[in-house]
C-alpha distance (Angstrom), angle and dihedral (degrees) to the residues before:
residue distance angle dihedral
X1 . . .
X2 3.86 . .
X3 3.70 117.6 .
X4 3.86 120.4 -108.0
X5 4.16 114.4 -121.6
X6 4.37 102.0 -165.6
X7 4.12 106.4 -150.2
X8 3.84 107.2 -124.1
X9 4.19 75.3 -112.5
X10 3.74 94.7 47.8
X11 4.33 84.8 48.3
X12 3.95 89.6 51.5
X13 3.97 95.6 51.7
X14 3.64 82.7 49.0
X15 3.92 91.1 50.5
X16 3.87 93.8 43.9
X17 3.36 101.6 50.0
X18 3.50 98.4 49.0
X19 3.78 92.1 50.8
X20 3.45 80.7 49.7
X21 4.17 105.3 60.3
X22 4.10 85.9 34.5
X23 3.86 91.8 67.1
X24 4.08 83.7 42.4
X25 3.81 95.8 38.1
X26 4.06 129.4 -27.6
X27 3.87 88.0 -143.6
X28 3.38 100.9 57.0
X29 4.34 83.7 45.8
X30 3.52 84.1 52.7
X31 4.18 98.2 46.3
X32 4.07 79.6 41.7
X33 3.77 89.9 55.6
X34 3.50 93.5 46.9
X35 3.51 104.6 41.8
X36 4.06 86.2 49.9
X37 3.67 86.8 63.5
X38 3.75 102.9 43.4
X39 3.60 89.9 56.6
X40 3.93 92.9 45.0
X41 3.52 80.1 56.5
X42 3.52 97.0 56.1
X43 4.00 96.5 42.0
X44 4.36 79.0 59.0
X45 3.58 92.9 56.9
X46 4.04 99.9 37.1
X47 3.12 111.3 24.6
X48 3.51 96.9 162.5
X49 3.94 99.1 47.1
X50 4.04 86.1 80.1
X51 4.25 118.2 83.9
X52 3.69 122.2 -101.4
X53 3.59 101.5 -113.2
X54 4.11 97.8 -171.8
X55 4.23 128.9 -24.9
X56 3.73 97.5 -23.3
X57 3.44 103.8 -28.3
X58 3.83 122.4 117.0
X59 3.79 138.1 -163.2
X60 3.95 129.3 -143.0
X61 3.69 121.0 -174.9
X62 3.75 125.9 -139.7
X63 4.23 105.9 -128.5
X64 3.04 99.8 -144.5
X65 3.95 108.5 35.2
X66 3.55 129.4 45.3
X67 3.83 97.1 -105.2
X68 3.94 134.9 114.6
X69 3.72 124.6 -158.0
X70 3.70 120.0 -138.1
X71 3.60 115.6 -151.9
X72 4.07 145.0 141.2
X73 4.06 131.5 -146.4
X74 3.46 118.8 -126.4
X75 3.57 127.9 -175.2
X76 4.29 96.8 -77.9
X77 3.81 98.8 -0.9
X78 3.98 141.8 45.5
X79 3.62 112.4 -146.5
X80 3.73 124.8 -144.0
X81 3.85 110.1 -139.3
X82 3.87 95.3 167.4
X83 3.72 156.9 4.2
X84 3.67 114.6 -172.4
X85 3.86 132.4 151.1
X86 3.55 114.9 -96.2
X87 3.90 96.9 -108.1
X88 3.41 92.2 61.5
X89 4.26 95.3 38.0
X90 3.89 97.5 113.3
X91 3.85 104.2 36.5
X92 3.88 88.5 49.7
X93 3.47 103.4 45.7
X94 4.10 90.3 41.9
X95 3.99 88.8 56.4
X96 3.96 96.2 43.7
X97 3.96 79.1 53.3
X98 3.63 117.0 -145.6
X99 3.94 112.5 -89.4
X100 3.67 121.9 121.9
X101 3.89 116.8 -110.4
């Protein structure tokens, strides 16, 4: 299992959108929480089962929300560089460019 690195931009979209569904509802901040983390989880353990996206980088997709997560593998690691709702996918991940780091 390789360990999961969060960007300080993949932590903030993380922040927001709980903050987010707890002034809607604090359950579905919790189940967004939790569901965040299972599927961090399963990006450590298969890297690989998730769809290059562009160069290196991959996308998962929460089930149950309407959120990808942006990440690449490296050799012991997978970064996170984002988690952004789907409607907003493309013009995030264009301005947060696409270098590593």
């Amino acid at each position: 299992m390789r360990r999961i690195i969060l960007s300080p931009d993949a932590k903030a979209d993380i922040r927001s959108t709980i903050r987010w569904y707890q002034r809607t509802d604090p359950n579905l901040a919790l189940r967004f929480k939790l569901e965040t983390r299972a599927t961090l989880r399963r990006i450590a353990q298969f890297p690989y089962q998730f769809p290059l996206i562009e160069g290196t980088f991959r996308r998962a997709r929460l089930k149950r929300f309407p959120y990808a997560i942006f990440f690449y593998v490296g050799k012991d690691r997978v970064v996170i560089r984002t988690v952004v709702h789907k409607r907003r996918a493309d013009s995030v991940w264009m301005d947060r460019g696409r270098g590593h780091g």
